[in-house]
Structures are given as structure tokens and as C-alpha cells.
C-alpha positions as CSV (number, residue, x, y, z in Angstrom):
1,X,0.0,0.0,0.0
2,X,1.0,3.5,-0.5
3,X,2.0,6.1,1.7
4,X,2.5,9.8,1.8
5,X,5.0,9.7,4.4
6,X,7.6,7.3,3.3
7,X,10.0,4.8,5.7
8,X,11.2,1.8,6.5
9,X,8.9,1.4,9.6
10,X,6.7,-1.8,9.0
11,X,3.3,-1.4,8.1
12,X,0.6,-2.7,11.0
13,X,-2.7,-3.7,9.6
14,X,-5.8,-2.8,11.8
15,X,-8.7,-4.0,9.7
16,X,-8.4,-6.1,6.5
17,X,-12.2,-7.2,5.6
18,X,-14.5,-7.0,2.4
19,X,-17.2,-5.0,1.8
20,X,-21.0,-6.4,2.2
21,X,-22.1,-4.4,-0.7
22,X,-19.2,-4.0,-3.4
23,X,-17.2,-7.5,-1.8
24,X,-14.2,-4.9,-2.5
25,X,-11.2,-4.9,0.2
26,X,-11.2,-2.7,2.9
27,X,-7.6,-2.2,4.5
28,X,-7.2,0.4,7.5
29,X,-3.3,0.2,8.2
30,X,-0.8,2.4,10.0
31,X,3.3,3.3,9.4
32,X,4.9,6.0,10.0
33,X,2.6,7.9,12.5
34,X,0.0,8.0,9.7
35,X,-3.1,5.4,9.0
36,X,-4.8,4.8,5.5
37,X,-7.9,3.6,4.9
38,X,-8.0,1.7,1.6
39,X,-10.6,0.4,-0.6
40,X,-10.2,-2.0,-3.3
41,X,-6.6,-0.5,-4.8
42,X,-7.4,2.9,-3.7
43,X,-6.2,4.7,-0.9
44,X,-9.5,7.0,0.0
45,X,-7.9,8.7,2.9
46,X,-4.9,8.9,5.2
47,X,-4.4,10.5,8.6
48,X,-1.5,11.5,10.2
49,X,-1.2,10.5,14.1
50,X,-0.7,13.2,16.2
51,X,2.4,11.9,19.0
52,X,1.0,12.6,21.8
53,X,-2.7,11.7,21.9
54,X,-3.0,9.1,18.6
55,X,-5.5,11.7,17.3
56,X,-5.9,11.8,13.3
57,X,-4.8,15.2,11.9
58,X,-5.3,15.4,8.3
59,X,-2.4,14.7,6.7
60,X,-3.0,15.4,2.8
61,X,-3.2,19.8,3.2
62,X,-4.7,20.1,-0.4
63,X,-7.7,17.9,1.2
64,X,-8.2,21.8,3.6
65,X,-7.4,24.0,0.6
66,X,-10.2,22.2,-1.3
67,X,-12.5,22.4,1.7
68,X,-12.0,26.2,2.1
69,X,-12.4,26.8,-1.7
70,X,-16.1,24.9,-1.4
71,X,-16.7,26.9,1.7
72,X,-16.0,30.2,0.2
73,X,-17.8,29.2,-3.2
74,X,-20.8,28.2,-1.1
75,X,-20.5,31.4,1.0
76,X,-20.5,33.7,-2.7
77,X,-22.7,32.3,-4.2
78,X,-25.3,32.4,-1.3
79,X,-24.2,35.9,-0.6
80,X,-27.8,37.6,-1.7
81,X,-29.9,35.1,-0.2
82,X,-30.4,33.7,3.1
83,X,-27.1,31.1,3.5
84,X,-28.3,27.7,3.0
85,X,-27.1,25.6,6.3
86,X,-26.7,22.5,5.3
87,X,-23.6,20.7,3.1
88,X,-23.7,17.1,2.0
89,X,-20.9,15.1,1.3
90,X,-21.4,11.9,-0.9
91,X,-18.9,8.9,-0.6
92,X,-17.3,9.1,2.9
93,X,-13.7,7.2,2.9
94,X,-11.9,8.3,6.2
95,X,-14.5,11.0,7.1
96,X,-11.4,13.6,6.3
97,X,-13.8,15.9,4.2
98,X,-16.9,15.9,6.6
99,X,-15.0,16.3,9.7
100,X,-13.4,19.6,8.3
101,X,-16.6,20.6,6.6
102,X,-17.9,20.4,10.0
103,X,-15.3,22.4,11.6
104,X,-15.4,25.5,9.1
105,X,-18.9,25.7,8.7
106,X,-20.8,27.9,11.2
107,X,-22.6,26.8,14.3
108,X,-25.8,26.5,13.3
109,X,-24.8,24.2,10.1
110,X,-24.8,20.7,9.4
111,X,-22.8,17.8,7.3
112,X,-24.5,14.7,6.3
113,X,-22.2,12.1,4.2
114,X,-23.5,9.7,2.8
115,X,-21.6,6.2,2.0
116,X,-22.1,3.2,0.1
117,X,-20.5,0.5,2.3
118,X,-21.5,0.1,6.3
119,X,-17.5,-0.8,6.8
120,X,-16.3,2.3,5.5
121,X,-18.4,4.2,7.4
122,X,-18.0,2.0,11.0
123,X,-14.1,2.8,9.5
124,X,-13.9,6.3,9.4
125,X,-15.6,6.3,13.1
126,X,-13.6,4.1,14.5
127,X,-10.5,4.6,13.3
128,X,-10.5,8.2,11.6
129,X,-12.2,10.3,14.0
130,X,-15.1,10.8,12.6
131,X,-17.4,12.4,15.6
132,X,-21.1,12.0,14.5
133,X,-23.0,14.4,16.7
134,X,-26.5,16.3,15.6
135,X,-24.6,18.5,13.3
136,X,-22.7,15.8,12.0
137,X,-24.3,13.0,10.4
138,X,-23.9,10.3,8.0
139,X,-25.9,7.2,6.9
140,X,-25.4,4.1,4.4
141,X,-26.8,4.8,1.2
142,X,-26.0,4.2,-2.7
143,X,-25.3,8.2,-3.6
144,X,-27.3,8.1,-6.8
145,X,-29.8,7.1,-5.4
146,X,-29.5,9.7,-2.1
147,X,-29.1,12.3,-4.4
148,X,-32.2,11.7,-6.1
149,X,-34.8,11.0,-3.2
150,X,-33.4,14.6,-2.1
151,X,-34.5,16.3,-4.8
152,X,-37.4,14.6,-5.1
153,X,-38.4,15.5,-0.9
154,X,-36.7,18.7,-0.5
155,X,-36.3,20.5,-4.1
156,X,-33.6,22.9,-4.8
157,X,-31.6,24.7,-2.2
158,X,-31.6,22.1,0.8
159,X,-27.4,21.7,0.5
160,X,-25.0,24.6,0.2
161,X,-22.2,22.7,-0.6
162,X,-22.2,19.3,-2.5
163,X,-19.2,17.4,-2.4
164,X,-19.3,14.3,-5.1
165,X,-16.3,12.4,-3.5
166,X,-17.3,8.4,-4.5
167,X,-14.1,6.6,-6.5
168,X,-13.6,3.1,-7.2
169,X,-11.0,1.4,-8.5
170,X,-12.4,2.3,-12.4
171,X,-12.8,6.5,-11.6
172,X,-16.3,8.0,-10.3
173,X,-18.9,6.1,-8.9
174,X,-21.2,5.0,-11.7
175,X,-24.0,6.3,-10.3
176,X,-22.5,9.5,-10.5
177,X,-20.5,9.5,-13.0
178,X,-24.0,10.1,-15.5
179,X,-25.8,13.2,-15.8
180,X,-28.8,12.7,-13.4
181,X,-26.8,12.3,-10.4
182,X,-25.2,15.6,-11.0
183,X,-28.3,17.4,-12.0
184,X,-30.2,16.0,-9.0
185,X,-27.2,18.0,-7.1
């Protein structure tokens, strides 16, 4: 498996398992102070271990720059209009994404992620931090499908930010990848 922080340390496997959905390989692993989470050949997310405390810190900074840049579109193009509260984030891996989402965003907003596999998600809970609380949620769903029972109950505006974060080992979800997913968005 790869690594962003390279060494000779060996690598200590915490959860090796297959998915109940996909049957795809689920690997949570740790060297070098930093734990992966990987899913068939793809690494979906990596944490670095803080020293003292074990926490996971993100570890992969363009993950925050990429965060910020949704927050601040969401932010302008909402600028007019009342704010819309709510972000979604669809295809979970590690949780790294929702648990920053959940950090910038104001008070009174809230993060629901949405993934495909149960493991992940017990995953990025259990091993990535992930803190579900009222204002951070998350539930086992196929995101095609999520997407549109959303737009079909709530219309237009419910989600501020949308971010469409569901790879497998072949490039965007197929449920995604087509049109309807992105229009129901």
C-alpha cells in the first residue's frame, strides 16, 4: 500500500475485511505515525497521528485547501440570499472531508455524508475520527440514489455545498459519473 510519508517502519494492519455491498477490500493500516484507509486498490484517505494523543490530523493539506475553496464558493454564491445551512458530502472514505466541513462551517450548520458500504463508514468512526453528533451526520446509502430522493423530498436549495467524493478502482462512482446524479445536485 502506498503512503504519503515514506520509511522503513513496518506497516501494522488494523482492519483487513470485504465490503457487504461492493465485496471490494477494505484495508485500515498504520506506518509511520499515519493510518490509510484503503478500498479495493485505492487509498480514500490517510491521517497523520498526532504523537502525543494518537489523534488523526489530516495529513493530505490540499484535502483543507479544497475544503475552504467549497466553503468560500458556497459562501458567494449564497451571498444575496439567506445562507443555506446544510452541506452534504457523498462517498465518505476516512471521514477527512466531513470532519473539516464540520469544523469551518458555522454553528448552526450541518454535514450529512453519505456512503455506500457500512464498513467504511464504521471505519472512518472508529479509526478516523469521525465524531457524529447532531450536526454531523452520516448514513449508508448508494449516492445516486440519495441524491435523487433529495430532490425529489426537498427541491432545490436544501445543501449549500455538495461534495461528489465516491471513486472506485475504475474512476467515479457510476451512479455518479452520469448526468442525473449531477443534476439532481
Amino acid at each position: 500500500f502506498f503512503f504519503s510519508g515514506m520509511g522503513d517502519d513496518s506497516m501494522r494492519v488494523l482492519l483487513s475485511q470485504r465490503t457487504t455491498v461492493t465485496a471490494a477490500p477494505l484495508v485500515v493500516s498504520e506506518r509511520n505515525g499515519r493510518r490509510a484507509l484503503h478500498l479495493g486498490k485505492l487509498m480514500q484517505s490517510e491521517v497523520r497521528l498526532d504523537a502525543a494523543t494518537h489523534a488523526p490530523m489530516l495529513t493530505q493539506e490540499w484535502e483543507l485547501i479544497q475544503v475552504m475553496v467549497l466553503v468560500s464558493y458556497g459562501w458567494l454564491s449564497t451571498k444575496h440570499v439567506q445562507p443555506a445551512t446544510h452541506a452534504l458530502v457523498v462517498g465518505l472514505g476516512g471521514g477527512n472531508l466531513q470532519s473539516t466541513l464540520h469544523a469551518l462551517l458555522p454553528s448552526d450548520s450541518c454535514v450529512h455524508g453519505v456512503e455506500l458500504e457500512p464498513e467504511v463508514l464504521a471505519a472512518a468512526t472508529r479509526y478516523f475520527g469521525l465524531d457524529l453528533n447532531e450536526r454531523c451526520t452520516a448514513e449508508v446509502a448508494e449516492g445516486g440514489e440519495f441524491l435523487k430522493r433529495a430532490a425529489a423530498a426537498e427541491g432545490q436549495g436544501l445543501y449549500g455545498v455538495i461534495v461528489l467524493d465516491c471513486f472506485t478502482d475504475e474512476g467515479l462512482a457510476d451512479s455518479i459519473a452520469g448526468g442525473t446524479a449531477l443534476k439532481n445536485a
